[in-house]
Structure formats: structure tokens, C-alpha cells
TIDREN-522405 format. One record per residue (C-alpha): residue number from 1; residue in three letters; x, y, z. Coordinates in nm, 4 decimals, decimal comma, padded with zeros to 6 digits. Example, Ala and Ser with C-alpha at 12.3 -4.5 7.8 and 13.67 -1.06 7.14 Angstrom:
2
1  ALA  01,2300  -00,4500  00,7800
2  SER  01,3670  -00,1060  00,7140
// end
This chain:
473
1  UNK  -03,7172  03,2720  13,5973
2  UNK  -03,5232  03,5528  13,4480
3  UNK  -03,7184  03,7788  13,1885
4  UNK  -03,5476  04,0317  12,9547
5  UNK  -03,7141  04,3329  12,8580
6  UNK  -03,6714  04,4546  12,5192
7  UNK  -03,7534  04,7901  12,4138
8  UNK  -03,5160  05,0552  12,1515
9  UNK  -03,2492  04,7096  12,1895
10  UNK  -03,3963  04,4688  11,9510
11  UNK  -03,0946  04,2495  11,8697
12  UNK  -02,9293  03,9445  12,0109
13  UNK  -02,5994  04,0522  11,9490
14  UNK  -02,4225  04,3014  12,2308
15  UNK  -02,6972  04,3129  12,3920
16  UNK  -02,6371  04,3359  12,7695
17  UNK  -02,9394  04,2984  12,9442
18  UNK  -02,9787  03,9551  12,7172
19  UNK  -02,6191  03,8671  12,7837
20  UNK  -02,6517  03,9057  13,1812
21  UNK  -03,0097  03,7160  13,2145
22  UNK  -02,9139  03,4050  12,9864
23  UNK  -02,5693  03,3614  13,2402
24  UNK  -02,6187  03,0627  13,4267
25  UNK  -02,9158  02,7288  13,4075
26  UNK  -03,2025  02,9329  13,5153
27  UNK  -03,4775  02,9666  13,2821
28  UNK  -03,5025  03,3215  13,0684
29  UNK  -03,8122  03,4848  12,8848
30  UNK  -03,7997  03,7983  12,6813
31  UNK  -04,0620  04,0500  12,6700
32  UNK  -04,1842  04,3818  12,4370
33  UNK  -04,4843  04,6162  12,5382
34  UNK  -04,7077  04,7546  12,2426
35  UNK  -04,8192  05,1198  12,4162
36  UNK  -05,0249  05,2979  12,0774
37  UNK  -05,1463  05,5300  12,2640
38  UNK  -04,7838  05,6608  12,4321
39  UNK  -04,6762  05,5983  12,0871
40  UNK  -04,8898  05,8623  11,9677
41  UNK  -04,8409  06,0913  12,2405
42  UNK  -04,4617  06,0736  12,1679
43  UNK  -04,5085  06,1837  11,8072
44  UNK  -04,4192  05,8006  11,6706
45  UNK  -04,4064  05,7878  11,2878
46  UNK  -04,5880  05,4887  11,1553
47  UNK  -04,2980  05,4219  10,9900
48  UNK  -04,1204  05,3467  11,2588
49  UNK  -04,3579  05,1579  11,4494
50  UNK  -04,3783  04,8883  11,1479
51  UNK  -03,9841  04,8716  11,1107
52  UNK  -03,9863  04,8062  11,5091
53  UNK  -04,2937  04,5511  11,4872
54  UNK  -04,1368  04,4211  11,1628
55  UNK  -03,7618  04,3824  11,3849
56  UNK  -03,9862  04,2456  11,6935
57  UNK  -04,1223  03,9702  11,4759
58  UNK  -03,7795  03,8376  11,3203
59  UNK  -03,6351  03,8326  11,6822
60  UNK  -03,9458  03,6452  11,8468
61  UNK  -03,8665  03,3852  11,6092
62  UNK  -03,4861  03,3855  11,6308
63  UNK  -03,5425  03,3727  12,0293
64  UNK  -03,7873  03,1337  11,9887
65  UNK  -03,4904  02,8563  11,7937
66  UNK  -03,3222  02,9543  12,0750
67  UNK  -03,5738  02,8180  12,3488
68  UNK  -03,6839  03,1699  12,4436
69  UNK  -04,0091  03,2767  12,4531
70  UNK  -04,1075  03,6499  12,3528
71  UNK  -04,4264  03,7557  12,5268
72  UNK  -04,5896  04,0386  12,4040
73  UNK  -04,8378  04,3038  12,6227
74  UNK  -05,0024  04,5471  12,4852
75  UNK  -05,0049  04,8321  12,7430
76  UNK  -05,1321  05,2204  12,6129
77  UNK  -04,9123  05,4273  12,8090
78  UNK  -04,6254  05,3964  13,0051
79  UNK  -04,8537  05,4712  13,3716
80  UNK  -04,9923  05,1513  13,3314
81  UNK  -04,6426  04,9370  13,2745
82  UNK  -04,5613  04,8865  13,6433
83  UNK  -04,8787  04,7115  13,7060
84  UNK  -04,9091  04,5081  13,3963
85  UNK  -04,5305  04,4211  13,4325
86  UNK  -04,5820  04,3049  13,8147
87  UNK  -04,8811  04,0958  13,6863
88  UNK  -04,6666  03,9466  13,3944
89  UNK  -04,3513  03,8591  13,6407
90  UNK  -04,6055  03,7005  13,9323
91  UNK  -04,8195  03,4643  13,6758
92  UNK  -04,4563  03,3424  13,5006
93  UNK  -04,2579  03,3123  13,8691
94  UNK  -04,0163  03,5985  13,7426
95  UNK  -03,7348  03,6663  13,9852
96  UNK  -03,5119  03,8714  13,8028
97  UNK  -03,5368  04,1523  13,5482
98  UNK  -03,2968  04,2475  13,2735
99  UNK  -03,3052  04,5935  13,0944
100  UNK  -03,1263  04,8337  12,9157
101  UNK  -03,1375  05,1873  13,0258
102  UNK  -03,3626  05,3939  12,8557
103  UNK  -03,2995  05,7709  12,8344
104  UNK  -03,5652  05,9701  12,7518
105  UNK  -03,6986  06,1352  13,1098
106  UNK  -04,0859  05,9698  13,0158
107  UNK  -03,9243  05,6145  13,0110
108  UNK  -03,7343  05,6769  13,2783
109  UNK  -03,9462  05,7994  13,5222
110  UNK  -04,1670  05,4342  13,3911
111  UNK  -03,8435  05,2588  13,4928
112  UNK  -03,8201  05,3581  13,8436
113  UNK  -04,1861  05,3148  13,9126
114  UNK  -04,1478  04,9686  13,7717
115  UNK  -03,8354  04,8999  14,0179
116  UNK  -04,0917  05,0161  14,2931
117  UNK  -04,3602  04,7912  14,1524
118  UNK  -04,1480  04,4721  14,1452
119  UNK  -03,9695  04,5560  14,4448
120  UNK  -04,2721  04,5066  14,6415
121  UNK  -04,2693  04,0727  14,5021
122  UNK  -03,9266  04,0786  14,5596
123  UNK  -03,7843  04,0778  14,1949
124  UNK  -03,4515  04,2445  14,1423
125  UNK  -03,4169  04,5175  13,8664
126  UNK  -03,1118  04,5338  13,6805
127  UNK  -03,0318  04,7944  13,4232
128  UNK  -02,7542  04,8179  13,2012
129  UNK  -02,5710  05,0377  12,9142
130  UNK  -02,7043  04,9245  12,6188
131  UNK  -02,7491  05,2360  12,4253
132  UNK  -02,4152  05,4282  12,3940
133  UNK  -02,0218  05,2953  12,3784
134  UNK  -01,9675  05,4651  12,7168
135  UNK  -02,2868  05,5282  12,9218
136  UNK  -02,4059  05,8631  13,0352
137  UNK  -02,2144  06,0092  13,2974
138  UNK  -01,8350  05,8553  13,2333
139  UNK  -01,7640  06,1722  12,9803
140  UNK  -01,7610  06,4280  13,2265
141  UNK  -01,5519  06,7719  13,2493
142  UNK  -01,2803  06,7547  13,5520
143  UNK  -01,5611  06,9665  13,7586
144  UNK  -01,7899  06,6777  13,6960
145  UNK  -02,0169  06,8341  13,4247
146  UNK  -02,1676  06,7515  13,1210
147  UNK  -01,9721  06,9025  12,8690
148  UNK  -02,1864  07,1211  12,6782
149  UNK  -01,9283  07,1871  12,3582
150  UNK  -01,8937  06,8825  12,1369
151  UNK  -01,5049  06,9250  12,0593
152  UNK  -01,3756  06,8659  12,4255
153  UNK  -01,6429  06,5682  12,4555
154  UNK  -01,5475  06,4130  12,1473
155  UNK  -01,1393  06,4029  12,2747
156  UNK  -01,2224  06,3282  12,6104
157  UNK  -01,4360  06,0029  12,4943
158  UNK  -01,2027  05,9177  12,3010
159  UNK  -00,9532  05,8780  12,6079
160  UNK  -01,2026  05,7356  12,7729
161  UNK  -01,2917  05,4517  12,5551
162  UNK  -00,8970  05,4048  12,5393
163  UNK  -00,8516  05,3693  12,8780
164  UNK  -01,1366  05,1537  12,9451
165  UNK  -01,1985  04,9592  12,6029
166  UNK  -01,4821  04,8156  12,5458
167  UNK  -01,6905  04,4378  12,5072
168  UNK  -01,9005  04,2836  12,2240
169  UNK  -02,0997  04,0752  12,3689
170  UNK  -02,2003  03,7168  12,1497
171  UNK  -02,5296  03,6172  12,0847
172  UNK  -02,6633  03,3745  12,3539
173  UNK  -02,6519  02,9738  12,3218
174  UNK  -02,9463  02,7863  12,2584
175  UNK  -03,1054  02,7443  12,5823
176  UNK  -03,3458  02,4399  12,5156
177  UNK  -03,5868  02,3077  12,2716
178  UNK  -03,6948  02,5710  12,0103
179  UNK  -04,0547  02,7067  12,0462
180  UNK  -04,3311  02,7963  11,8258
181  UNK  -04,3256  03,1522  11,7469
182  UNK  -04,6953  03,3604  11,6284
183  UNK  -04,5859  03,5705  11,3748
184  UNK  -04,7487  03,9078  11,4367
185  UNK  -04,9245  03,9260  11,1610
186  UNK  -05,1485  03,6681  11,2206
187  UNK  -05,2208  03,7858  11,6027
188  UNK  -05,5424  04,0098  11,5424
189  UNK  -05,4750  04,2464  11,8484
190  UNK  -05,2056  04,3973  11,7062
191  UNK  -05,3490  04,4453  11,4089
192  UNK  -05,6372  04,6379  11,5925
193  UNK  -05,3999  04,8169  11,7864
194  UNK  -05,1359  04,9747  11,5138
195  UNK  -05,3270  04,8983  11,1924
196  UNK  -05,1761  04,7983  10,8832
197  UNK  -04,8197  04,6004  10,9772
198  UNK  -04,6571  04,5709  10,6095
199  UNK  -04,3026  04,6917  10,6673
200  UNK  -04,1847  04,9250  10,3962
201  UNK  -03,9303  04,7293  10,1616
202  UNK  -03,6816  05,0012  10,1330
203  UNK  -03,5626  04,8896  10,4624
204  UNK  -03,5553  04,5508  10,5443
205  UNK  -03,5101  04,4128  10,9055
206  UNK  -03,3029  04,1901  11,0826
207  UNK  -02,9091  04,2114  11,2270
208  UNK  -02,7855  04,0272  10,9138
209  UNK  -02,9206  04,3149  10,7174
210  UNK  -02,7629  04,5953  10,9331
211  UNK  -02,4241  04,3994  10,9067
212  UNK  -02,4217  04,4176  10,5842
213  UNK  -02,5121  04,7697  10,5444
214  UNK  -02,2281  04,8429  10,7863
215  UNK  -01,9746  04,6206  10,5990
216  UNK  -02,0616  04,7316  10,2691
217  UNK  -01,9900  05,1216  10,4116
218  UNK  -01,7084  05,0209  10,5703
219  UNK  -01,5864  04,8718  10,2442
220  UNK  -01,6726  05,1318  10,0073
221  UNK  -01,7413  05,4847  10,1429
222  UNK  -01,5857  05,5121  10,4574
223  UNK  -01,2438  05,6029  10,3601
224  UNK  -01,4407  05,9330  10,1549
225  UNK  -01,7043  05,9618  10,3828
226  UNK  -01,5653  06,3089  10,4582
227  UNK  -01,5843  06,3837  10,1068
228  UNK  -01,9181  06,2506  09,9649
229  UNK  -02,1107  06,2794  10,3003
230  UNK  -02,3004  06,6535  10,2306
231  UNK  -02,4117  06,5149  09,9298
232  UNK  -02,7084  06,3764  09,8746
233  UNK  -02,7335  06,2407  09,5366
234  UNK  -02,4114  06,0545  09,6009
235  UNK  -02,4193  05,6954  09,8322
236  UNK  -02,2118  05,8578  10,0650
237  UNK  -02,3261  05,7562  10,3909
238  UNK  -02,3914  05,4504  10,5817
239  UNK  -02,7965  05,4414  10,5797
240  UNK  -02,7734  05,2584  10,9486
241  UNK  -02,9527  05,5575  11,1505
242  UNK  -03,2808  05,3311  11,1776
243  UNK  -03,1076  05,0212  11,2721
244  UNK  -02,9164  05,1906  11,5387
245  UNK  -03,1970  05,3565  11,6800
246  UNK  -03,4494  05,0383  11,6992
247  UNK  -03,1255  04,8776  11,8618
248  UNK  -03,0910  04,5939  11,5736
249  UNK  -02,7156  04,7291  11,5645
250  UNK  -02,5177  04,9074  11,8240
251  UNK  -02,2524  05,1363  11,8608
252  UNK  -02,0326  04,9279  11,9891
253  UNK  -02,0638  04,7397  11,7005
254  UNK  -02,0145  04,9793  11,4470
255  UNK  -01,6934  05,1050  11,6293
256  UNK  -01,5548  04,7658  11,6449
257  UNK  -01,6167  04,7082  11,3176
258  UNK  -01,4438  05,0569  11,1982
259  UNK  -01,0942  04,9388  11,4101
260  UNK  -01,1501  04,5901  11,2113
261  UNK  -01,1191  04,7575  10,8583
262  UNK  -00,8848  05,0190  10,9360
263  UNK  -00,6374  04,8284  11,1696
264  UNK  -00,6932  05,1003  11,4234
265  UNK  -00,9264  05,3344  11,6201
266  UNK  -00,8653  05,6791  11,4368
267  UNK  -00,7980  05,9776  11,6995
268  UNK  -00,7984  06,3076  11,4685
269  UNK  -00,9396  06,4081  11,1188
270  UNK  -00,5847  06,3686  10,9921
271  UNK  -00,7120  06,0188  10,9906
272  UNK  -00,9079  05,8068  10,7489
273  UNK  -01,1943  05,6447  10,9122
274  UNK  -01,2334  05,9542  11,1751
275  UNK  -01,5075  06,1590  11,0266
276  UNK  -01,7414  05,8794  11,0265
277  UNK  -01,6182  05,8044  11,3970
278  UNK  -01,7173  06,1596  11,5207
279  UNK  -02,0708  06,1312  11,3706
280  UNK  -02,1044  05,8811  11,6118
281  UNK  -01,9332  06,0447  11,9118
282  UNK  -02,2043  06,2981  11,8144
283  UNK  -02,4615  06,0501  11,8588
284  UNK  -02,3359  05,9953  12,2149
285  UNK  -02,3093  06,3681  12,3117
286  UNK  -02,6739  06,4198  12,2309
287  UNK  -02,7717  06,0723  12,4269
288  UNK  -02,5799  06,1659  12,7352
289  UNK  -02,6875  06,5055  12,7390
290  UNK  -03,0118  06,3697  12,7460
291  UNK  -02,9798  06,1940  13,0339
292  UNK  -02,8194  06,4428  13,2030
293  UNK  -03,0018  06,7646  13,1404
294  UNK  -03,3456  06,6065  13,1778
295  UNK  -03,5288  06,9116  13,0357
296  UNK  -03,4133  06,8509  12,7274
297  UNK  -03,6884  06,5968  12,7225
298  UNK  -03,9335  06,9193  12,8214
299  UNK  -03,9736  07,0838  12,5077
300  UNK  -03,7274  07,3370  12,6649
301  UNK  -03,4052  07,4900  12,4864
302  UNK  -03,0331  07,4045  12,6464
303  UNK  -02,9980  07,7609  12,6479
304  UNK  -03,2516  07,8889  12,8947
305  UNK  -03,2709  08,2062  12,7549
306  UNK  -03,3740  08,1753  12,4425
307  UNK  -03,7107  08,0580  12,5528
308  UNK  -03,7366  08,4240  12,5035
309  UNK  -03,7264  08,4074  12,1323
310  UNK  -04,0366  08,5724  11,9143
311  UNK  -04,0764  08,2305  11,7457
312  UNK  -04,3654  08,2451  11,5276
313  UNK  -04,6379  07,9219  11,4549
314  UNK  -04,8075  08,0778  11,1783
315  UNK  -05,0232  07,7207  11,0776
316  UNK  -04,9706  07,8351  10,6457
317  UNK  -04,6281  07,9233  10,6884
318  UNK  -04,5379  07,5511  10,8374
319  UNK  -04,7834  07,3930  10,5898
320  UNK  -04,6001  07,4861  10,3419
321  UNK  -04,2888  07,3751  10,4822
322  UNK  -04,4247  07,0284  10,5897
323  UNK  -04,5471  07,0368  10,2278
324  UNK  -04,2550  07,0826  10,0304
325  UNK  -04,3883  07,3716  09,8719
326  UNK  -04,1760  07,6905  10,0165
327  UNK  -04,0737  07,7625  09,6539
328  UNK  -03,7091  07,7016  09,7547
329  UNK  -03,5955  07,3881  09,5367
330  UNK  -03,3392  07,1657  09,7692
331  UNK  -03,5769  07,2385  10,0796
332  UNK  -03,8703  07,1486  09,8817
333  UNK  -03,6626  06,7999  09,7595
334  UNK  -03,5825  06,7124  10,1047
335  UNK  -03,8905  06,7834  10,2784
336  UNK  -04,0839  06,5440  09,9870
337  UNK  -03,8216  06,2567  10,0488
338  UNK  -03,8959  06,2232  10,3875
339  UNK  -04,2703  06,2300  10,3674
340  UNK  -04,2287  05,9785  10,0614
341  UNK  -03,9024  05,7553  10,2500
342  UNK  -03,9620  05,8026  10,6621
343  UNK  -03,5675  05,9237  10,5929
344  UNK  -03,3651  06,2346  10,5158
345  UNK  -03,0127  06,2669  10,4546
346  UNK  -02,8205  06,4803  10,7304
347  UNK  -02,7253  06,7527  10,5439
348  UNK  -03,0610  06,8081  10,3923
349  UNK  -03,1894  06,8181  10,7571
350  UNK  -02,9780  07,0663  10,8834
351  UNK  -03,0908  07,2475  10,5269
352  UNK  -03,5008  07,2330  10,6578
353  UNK  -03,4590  07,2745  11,0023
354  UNK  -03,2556  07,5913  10,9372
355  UNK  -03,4961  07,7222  10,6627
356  UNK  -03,7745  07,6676  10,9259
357  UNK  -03,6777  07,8535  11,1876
358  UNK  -03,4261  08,1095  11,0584
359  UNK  -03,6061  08,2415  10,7284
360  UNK  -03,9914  08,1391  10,8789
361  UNK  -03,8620  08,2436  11,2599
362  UNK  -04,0914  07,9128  11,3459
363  UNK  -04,0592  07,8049  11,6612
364  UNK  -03,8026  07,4674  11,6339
365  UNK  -04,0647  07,2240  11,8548
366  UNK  -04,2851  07,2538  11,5931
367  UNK  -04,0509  07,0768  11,3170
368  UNK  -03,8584  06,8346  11,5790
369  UNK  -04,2642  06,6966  11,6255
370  UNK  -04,3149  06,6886  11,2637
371  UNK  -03,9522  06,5135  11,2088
372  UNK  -04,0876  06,2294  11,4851
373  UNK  -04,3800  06,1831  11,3294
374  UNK  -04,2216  06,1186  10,9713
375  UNK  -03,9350  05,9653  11,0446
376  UNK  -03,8284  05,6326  11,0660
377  UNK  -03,5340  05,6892  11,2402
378  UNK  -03,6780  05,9250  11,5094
379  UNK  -03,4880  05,9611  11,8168
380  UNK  -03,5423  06,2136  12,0521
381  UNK  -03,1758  06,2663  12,1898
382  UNK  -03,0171  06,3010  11,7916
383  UNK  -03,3605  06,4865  11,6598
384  UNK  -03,3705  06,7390  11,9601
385  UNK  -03,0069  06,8069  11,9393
386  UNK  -03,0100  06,8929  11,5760
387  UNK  -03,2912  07,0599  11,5864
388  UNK  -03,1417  07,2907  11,9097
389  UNK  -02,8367  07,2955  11,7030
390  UNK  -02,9879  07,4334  11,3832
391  UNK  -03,2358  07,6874  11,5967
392  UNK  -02,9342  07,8304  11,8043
393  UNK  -03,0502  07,7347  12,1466
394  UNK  -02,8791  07,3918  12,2219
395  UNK  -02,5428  07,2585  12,3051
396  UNK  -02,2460  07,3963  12,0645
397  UNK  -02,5067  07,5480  11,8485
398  UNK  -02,3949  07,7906  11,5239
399  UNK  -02,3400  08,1198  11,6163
400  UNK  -02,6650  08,2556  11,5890
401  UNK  -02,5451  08,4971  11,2885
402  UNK  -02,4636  08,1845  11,0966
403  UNK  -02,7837  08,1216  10,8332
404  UNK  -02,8168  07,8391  10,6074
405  UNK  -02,8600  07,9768  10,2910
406  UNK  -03,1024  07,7718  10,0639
407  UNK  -02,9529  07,8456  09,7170
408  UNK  -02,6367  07,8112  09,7906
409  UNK  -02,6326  07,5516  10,0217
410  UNK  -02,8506  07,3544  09,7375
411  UNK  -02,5868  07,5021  09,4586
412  UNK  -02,3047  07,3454  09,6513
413  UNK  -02,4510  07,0498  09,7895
414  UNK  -02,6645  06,9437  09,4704
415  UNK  -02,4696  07,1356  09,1790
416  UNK  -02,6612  06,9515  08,9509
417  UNK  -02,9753  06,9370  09,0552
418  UNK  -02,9526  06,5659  09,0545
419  UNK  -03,1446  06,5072  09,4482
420  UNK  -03,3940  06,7909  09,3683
421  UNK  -03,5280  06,6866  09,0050
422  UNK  -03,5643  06,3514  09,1842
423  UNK  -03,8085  06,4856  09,4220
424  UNK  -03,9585  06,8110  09,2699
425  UNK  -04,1257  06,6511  08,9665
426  UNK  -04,2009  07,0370  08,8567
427  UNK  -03,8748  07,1019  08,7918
428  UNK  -03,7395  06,7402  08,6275
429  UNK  -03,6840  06,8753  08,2876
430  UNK  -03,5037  07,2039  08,4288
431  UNK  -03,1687  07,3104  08,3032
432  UNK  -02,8898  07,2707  08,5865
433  UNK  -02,8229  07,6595  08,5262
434  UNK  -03,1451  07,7015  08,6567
435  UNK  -03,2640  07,4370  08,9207
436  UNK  -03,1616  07,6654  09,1827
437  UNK  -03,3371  07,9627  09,1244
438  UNK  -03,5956  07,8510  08,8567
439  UNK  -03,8833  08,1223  08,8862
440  UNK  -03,7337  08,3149  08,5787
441  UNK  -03,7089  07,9887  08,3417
442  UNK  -04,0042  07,8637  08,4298
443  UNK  -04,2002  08,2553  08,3882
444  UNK  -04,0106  08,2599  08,0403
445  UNK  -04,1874  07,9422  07,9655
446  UNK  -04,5179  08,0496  08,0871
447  UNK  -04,5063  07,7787  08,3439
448  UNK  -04,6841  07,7881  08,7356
449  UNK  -04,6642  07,4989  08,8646
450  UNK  -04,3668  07,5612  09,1296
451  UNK  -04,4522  07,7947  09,3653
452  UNK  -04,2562  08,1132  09,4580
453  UNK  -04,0223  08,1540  09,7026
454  UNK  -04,2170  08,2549  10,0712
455  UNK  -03,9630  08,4584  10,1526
456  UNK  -03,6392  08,6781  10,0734
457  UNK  -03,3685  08,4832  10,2405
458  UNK  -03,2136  08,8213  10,2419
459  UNK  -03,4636  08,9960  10,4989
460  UNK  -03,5403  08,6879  10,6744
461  UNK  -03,1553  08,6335  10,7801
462  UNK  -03,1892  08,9879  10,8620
463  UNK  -03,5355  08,8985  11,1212
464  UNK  -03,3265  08,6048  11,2484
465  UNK  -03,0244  08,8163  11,3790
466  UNK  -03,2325  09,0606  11,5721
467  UNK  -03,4323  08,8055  11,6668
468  UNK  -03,1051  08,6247  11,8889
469  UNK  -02,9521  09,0182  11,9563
470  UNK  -03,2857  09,1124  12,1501
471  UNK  -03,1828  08,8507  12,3815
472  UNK  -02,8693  09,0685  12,5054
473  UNK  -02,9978  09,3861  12,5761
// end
């Protein structure tokens, strides 16, 4: 028997290691581990775990029609999986396992010890690119290096990908008899295990749904994506950041389905269609820099010295961040949408994660954990990266004299005040003029409901700056 394991890949469509077990007669089982406790440990948002489960239980059942069977293990942490996966593949007669790579350096370091584990019954480990268009280590400089500035990456995968192309693999053909499926809901041990499993109906599961978010972009915003994307009261963007990184869609996908509307695969900003393209060349940087720079996984900075930084981790000052309440409006809106929605536009993230560690100098690890643990989109490639990006010490980061300012990133972004009303209910009856900067109104009103700003964005830009020049003498 051939057994598929599923993990951040939960789709049937282009999906490799499915594709490659379910070639030839031989009977295939799929499998997905439950591990709450390295869950946990990895900062999982619960949000996230019930949009997984919620994926997990629509594809037990679709591989289920198929004559499939989905076994689930619940396993706590990842030192345990060799063992429990050896068991598994002994008491089913597995000969053969089917993967796709994982990334992170946690899950791979699991990996190898389960190719040790198995190798000892004689089952053969395969592993296969299932996470990025072109997998880690094809985009390389002509030394052989990681490129660690996004603008030669981005043109040298894109004459990559033209020189090699790439496959969509179909859904696999009904294999036998369809099987009963459990839904998880009515299996008690996972209830137990991860509590409360009612997925959140602002985003439904299943491929069909991430299709049709991706067509519907593709149809509508995609041609003024570079437009309408900074702005987050507008429907500007695609949404599919959750689907892609449970695996219910993949890239491939989405870039096959970009050359389908447009006719072609865009190559420059000149371009309609490209802007949306490089978001997701972006997403690939960040993956294979992941792989390749394993401390990146570490809690450590791409730039080794800046883990000489003065960060501070004053417990009020990130409170108040987490909080919303920093007395800054469109940081405050953002930082309420996610803990209300598991999401957060892009923009507004680059916003918060700037505020946080350029006008509170708070060390960056401190708000990639709390993004992880809110979001339901986490990934630790695209959240570290940003976050590295926005603090100064990662790959192609900002110059560190470049600060986000609040007020005017807000005043440009949200002229209206349309995102922040939504989400500040203090300020919902505020004049435009004033959502900004609303201390004054709301003092002429004799209103105190808002706080006041934490800091002067002024002297804090200032604190940043020497912060980074302290580094060069």
C-alpha cells in the first residue's frame, strides 16, 4: 500500500505527492496528524486550526467518494511522529510514502527522522515540491546563492519558470468503491484535543470555494490590483492568503489561472496582471529563503548584526498595541480587525508591524508571535519575512531611515476614514477632517473615550534611526 501524507497541502488538485502515490493499481491511503501541543508551541491561532480541521473534513469525505481512506493520528509534537508513523505504515502494510516538502526547519528536521524511522521496515520516502511554483534551490544567483534582494529573484524566476514551465496536476480517478467518511465533528477525540471545531463563516472551505475567490479576482480586480491594493476599505485584493497557506489552492494554480485570463504570463509592471504576479514571486522568495537560511526559523534576524539592536519588550507598551489602543487611529483599526477576523489586509500589516517596532523600538519576535497566534493565514516564511522586512533586519528590508508614518500613511491609505470608523467604534461619528488626528475634536467635545497617542511619531522616528546607526560605529 501507498499512503499520502497530508499536512499545509490539503487539496486534491496539483497536488504532487497525491498525484505520484495514486499512479499505478496499488492500493493508496491518505493520512493527517493532529499535534495540539506542537500546535501551541508554534504559536497556532485557533483560527487557523478550525479552517485546517474544517478543510481536513471536506477532503476526508471527497477522498473517501474516491475510495481513499483518510486516517487521522493524533500525535502532540512532532518527536513523537516517526514512531507513531512507523506503527501506522506496519499495521496497514505501507510500502511507500508520499509527501510534500515541508519548509519550516522544525518539520523538517521531523521529516528526516521519519525517513530514518521507515527506512528501518523498508518503506521508501518520497518528497516532492508542493509548496512553491519552482522549489527552493532552482532560483539561485550564478555563484549558487540565495539571492537575498527580491528584484534580481523576482526576474530570475521569472526566466526560470520560462525555461522550465510548469504542470497542473488533475485530481485523481476514483480508485474503488467510495467509503464511509466520520465527520470530525462527531469523533470525540478531537473535540478533546482542539476544543470547539465550528469553522468561522467568513471563510468557508473547500477548493471550489478558493476557485471561485480566484476567478472572481481574476475577473474583477486584477487588472487594478496595482491601484486599489493599499487600500483597505476598497475589495482590492484577492482574499486567497488562507487558502494558499492550508494548501486548498496552490501557486501553481493561481499562476495558471492569471496566463488563462490575460492570454499571457506578464514579465514587467508595464504589464497588466504583473503586480499581482510579483506578490506571489514574493511569496516564493520568503519560502525559499526559508529553506535555505535555516535560521530564519531561529528567531534570528537575516542580518546578523542587528541582533544587536536595543529592542525593548516593555509588557504595557505591546498591550496596548495587541489591544488596539495606541491612540493612533488606522493602527488601532487594523490591529481590532485581526483580533475580530483572524485576517489583516497587507498594507495595514506593514502599517502595525512598523508602528511596533519603529515608534515602540519593540523587539519584532514579539509581534511575528502575536501575528501567528491571531491569524488565520499564519505562515512562518511570509509572516517572518514581513516582519524582518518592516523591522530592518531581513532580506531587502527598507532602509532603516525609512519610518512608516501612522497619520499619513492612514491619511493616504484611508482618506476617509472609511476602514477605521469600521473598526474604532469611538470614532464612528467623526468628521473625515478629523479621523486622523482626532484628540482635538474629540477634547472640544468633552469626549475620552479614545485614548492618546503613546508616542510622538516625531521622537520615536528619531530613537529608531540611532537605534540602526549604533550598529556602524
Amino acid at each position: 500500500m501507498k499512503l499520502v501524507w497530508l499536512r499545509n497541502d490539503l487539496r486534491l488538485a496539483d497536488n504532487p505527492a497525491l498525484r505520484h502515490a495514486c499512479a499505478g493499481d496499488e492500493p493508496v491511503a491518505a493520512l493527517f496528524i493532529i499535534s495540539p501541543t506542537q500546535w501551541r508551541q508554534h504559536k497556532m491561532a485557533p483560527i487557523r486550526q478550525r479552517f485546517m480541521l474544517a478543510q481536513v473534513d471536506v477532503l476526508g469525505r471527497e477522498l473517501a467518494a474516491l475510495g481513499i481512506p483518510l486516517h487521522l493520528l493524533r500525535v502532540e509534537t512532532f518527536a513523537e511522529v516517526p514512531a507513531a508513523l512507523a506503527n501506522l505504515c506496519r499495521e496497514q502494510g505501507v510500502t511507500q510514502l508520499y509527501a510534500n516538502q515541508a519548509i519550516e526547519i522544525d518539520e523538517q528536521r521531523r521529516d528526516h527522522a521519519v525517513s530514518a524511522a521507515l527506512a528501518e521496515q523498508a518503506v521508501g520516502c518520497h518528497w516532492l515540491n508542493g509548496c512553491c511554483v519552482l522549489p527552493p534551490g532552482r532560483v539561485l544567483t550564478g555563484s549558487g546563492e540565495m539571492f537575498k534582494v527580491f528584484t534580481p529573484f523576482s526576474r530570475a524566476w521569472l526566466k526560470a519558470l520560462d525555461e522550465e514551465g510548469f504542470v497542473i496536476h488533475r485530481a485523481p480517478a476514483p480508485r474503488g468503491e467510495p467509503l464511509p467518511w466520520q465527520p470530525l465533528a462527531e469523533r470525540a477525540w478531537v473535540d478533546e484535543a482542539l476544543g470547539e471545531l465550528t469553522p468561522d463563516p467568513r471563510w468557508p472551505v473547500g477548493e471550489a470555494e478558493a476557485r471561485r475567490r480566484l476567478n472572481d479576482f481574476l475577473e474583477q480586480a486584477v487588472l487594478d490590483y496595482g491601484e486599489t491594493r493599499d487600500f483597505p476599505a476598497i475589495a482590492g485584493t484577492s482574499v486567497l492568503s488562507p487558502y494558499l497557506a492550508a494548501g486548498i489552492i496552490s501557486p501553481r494554480q493561481c499562476v495558471a489561472a492569471l496566463q488563462q485570463r490575460l492570454g499571457y504570463r506578464p514579465q514587467s509592471k508595464a504589464q497588466p496582471g504583473f503586480v499581482w504576479l510579483n506578490e506571489l514571486i514574493w511569496r516564493e522568495f520568503y519560502r525559499h529563503l526559508l529553506v535555505l537560511i535555516p535560521t530564519l526559523s531561529m528567531n534570528r534576524p537575516f542580518k546578523p548584526e542587528t541582533a544587536a539592536l536595543p529592542w525593548s519588550w516593555d509588557p504595557d507598551a505591546f498591550a496596548a498595541w495587541c489591544q488596539g489602543r495606541t491612540g493612533y487611529p488606522i493602527v488601532d483599526a487594523a490591529m481590532r480587525c485581526l483580533n475580530t477576523t483572524g485576517w489583516m489586509h497587507n498594507r495595514l500589516r506593514m502599517i502595525v508591524a512598523s508602528f511596533l517596532t519603529k515608534d515602540l523600538h519593540i523587539h519584532w519576535r514579539l509581534g511575528e508571535d502575536y501575528f501567528m497566534s491571531r491569524l488565520i493565514d499564519g505562515d512562518l516564511a511570509a509572516n517572518n519575512g514581513g516582519w524582518q522586512w518592516a523591522a530592518g533586519t531581513g532580506a531587502d528590508a527598507a532602509p532603516y531611515f525609512r519610518v512608516f508614518n501612522p497619520t499619513t500613511q492612514g491619511q493616504r491609505f484611508d482618506p476617509q476614514g472609511e476602514f477605521i470608523r469600521t473598526w474604532v467604534t469611538e470614532l464612528a461619528d467623526i468628521p473625515a477632517a478629523y479621523v486622523h488626528q482626532p484628540h482635538d475634536w474629540l477634547r472640544f467635545k468633552g469626549r475620552q473615550e479614545y485614548p492618546a497617542p503613546m508616542v510622538d511619531h516625531a521622537v520615536a522616528r528619531v530613537r529608531a534611526i540611532e537605534m540602526f546607526r549604533s550598529l556602524e560605529k
